[in-house]
Backbone as CSV, one residue per row, in Angstrom:
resi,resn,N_x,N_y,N_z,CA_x,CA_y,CA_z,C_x,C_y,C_z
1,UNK,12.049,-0.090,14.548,11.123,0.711,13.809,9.798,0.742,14.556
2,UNK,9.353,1.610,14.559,7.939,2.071,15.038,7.098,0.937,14.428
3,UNK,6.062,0.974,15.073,4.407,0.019,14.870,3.735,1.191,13.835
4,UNK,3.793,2.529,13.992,2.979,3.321,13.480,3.813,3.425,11.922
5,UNK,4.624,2.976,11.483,5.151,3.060,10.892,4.603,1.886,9.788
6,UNK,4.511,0.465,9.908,4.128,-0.613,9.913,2.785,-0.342,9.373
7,UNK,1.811,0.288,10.316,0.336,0.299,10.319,0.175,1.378,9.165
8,UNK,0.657,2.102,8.899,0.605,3.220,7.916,0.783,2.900,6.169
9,UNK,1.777,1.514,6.050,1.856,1.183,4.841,0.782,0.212,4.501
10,UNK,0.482,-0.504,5.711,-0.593,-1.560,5.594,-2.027,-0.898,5.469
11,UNK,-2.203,-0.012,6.312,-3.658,0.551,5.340,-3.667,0.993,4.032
12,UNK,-2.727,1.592,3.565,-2.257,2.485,2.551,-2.209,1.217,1.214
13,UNK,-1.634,0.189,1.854,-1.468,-0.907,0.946,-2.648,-1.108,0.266
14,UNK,-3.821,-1.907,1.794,-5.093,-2.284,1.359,-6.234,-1.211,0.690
15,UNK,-6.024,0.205,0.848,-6.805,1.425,0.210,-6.453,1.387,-1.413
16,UNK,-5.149,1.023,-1.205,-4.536,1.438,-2.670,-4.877,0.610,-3.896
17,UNK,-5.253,-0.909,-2.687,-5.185,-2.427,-3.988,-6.897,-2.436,-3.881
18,UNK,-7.935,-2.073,-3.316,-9.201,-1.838,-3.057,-9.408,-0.881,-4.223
19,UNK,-8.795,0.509,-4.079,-9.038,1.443,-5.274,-8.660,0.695,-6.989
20,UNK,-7.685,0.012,-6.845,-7.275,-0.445,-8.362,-8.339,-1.324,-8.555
21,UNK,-9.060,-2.158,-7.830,-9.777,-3.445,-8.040,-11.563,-2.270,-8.403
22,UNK,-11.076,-1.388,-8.070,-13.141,-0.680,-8.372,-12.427,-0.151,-10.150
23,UNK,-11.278,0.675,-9.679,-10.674,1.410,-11.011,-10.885,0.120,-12.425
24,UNK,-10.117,-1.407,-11.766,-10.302,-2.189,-12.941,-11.591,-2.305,-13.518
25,UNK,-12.882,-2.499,-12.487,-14.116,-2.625,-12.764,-14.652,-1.476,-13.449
26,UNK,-14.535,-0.248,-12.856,-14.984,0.658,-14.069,-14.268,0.865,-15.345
27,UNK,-13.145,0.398,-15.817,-12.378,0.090,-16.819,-13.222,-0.685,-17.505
28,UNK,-13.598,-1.722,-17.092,-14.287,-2.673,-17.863,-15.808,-2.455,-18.280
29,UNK,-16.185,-1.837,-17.438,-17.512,-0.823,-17.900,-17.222,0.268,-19.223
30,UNK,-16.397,1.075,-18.967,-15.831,1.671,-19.952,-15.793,1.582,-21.261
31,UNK,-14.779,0.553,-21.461,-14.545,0.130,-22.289,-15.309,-1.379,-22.970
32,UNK,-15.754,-1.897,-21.804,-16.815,-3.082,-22.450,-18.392,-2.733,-23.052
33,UNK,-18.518,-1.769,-22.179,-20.156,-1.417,-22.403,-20.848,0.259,-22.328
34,UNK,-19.622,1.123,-22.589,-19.853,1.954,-22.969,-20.206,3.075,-21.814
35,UNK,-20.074,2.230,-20.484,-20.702,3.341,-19.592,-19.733,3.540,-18.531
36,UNK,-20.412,4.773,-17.453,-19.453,5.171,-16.499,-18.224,6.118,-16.982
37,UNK,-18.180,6.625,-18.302,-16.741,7.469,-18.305,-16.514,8.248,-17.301
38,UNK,-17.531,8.973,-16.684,-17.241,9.967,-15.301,-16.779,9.076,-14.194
39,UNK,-17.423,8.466,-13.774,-16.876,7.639,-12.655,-15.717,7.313,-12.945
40,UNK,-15.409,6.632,-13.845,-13.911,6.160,-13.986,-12.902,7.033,-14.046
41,UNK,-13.236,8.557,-14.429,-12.049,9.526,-14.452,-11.981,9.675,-12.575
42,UNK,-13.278,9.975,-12.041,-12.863,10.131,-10.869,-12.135,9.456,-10.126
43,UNK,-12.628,8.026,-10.186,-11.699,6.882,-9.678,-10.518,6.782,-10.176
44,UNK,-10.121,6.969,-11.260,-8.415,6.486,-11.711,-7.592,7.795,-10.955
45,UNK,-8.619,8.996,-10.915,-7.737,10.298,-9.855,-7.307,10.009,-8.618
46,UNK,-8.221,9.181,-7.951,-8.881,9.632,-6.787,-7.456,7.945,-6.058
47,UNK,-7.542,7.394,-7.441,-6.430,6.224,-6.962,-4.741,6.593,-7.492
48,UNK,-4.905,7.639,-8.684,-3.708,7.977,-8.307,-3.031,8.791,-7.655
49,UNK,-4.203,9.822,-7.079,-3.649,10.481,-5.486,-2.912,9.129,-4.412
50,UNK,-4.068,8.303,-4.090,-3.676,7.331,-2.902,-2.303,6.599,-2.992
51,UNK,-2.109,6.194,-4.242,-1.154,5.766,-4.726,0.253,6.748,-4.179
52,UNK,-0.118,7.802,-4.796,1.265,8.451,-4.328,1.708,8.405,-2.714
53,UNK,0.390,8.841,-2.474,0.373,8.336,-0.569,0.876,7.036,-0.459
54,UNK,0.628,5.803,-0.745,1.172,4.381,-0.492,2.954,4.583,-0.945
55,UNK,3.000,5.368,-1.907,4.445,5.319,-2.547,5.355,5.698,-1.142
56,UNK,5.099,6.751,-0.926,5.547,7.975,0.394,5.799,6.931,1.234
57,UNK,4.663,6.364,2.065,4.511,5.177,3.237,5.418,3.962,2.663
58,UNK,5.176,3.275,1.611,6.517,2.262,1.152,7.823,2.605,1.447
59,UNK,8.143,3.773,0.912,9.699,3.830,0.723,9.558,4.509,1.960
60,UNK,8.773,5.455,3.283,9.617,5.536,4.108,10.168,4.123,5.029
61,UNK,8.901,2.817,5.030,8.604,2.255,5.435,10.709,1.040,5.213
62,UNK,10.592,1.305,3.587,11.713,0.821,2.888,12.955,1.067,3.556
63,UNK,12.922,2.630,4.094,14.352,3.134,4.118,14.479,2.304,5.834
64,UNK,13.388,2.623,6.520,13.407,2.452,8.009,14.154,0.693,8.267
65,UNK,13.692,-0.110,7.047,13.876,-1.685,7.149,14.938,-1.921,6.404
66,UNK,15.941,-1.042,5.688,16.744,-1.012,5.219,16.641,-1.873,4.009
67,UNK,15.758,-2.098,3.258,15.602,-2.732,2.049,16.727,-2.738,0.817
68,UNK,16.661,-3.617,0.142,17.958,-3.746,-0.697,16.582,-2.615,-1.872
69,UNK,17.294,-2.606,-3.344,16.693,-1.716,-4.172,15.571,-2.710,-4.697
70,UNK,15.912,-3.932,-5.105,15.081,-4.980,-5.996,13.207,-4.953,-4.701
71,UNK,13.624,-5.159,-3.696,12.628,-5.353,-2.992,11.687,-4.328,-2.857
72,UNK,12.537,-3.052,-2.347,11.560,-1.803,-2.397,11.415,-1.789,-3.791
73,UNK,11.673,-1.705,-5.034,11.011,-1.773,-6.323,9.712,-2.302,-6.418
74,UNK,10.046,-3.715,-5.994,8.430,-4.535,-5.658,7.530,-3.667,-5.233
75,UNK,7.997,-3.969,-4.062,6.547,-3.177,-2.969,6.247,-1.765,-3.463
76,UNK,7.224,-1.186,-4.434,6.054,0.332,-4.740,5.377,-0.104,-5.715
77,UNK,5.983,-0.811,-6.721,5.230,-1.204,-8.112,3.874,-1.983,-7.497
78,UNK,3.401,-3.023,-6.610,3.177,-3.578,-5.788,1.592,-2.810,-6.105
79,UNK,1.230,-1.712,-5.762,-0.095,-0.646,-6.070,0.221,-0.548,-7.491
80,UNK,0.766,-1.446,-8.228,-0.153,-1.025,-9.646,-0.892,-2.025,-10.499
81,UNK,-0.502,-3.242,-9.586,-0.760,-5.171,-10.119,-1.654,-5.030,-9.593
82,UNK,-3.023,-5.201,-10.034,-4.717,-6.190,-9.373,-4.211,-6.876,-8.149
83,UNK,-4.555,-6.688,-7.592,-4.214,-7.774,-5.841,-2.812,-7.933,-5.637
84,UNK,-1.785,-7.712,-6.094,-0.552,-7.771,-5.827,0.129,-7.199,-4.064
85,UNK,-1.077,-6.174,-4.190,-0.616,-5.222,-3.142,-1.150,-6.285,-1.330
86,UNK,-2.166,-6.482,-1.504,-2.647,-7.706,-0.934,-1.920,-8.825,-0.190
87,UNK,-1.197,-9.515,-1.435,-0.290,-10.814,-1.033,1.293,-9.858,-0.525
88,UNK,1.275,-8.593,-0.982,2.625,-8.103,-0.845,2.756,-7.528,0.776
89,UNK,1.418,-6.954,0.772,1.344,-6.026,2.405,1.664,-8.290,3.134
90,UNK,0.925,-8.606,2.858,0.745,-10.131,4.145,2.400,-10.468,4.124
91,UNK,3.085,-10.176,3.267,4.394,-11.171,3.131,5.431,-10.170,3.967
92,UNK,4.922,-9.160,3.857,6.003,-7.499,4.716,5.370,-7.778,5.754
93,UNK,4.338,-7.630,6.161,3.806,-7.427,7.491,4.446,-8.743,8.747
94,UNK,4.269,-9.857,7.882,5.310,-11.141,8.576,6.686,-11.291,8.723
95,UNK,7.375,-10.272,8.124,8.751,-10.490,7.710,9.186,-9.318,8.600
96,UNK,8.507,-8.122,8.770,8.814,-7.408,9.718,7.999,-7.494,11.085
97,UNK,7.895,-8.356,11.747,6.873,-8.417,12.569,7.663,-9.019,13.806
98,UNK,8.994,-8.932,13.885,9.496,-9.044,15.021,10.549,-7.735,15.376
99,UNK,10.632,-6.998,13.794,11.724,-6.096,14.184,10.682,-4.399,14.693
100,UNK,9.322,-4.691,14.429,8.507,-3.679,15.110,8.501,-3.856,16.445
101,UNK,8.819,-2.264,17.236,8.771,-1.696,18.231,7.478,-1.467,18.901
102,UNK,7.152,-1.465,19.983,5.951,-0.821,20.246,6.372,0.517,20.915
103,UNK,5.314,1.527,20.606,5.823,3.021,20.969,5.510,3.718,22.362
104,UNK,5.449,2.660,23.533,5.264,2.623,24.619,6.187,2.828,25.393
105,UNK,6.222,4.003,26.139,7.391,3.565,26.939,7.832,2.720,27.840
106,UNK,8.820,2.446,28.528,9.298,1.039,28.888,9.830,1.259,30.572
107,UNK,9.119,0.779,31.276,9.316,1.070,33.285,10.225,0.333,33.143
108,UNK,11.209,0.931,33.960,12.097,-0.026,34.279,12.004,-0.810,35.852
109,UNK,12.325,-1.582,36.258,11.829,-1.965,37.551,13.440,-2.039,38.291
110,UNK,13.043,-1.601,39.532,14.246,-1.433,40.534,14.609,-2.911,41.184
């Protein structure tokens, strides 16, 4: 599997679990103290666009590593747990980190 492949779920990961962690905070504004309703509509949009993007990047990421179903389940649900996405990108990123390719081509020597 590609590196670019790899690098694509891992930003996507950390954008996605960054957006839920502001989304929780204006939640709690919201609903604790009455303020921010605009912000928070924008943000819960603006994270469930990204989200769908992380979904896309997971499961292509899933199909490429041949994942059983239980695992790719995780890792999409994964962007909807507070920090989940976090401990989940570190535990993929190690586990596939010998079967990534680099997308270089390869001299052969005579």
């Amino acid at each position: 599997m590609k590196k670019s492949v790899l690098t694509r779920y891992r930003v996507m990961a950390y954008v996605t679990a960054v957006m839920l962690l502001v989304l929780c905070t204006c939640m709690i504004f919201k609903y604790g103290f009455d303020k921010g309703e605009d912000i928070t509509l924008v943000v819960s949009q603006i994270h469930g666009v990204l989200y769908i993007v992380y979904l896309v990047f997971a499961f292509d990421l899933g199909s490429k590593a041949k994942w059983p179903l239980g695992k790719l389940a995780w890792v999409l649900l994964s962007g909807t747990i507070p920090t989940a996405a976090f401990f989940v990108e570190r535990k993929i990123s190690h586990e596939l980190e010998g079967k990534v390719v680099d997308g270089s081509p390869v001299v052969a020597k005579a």
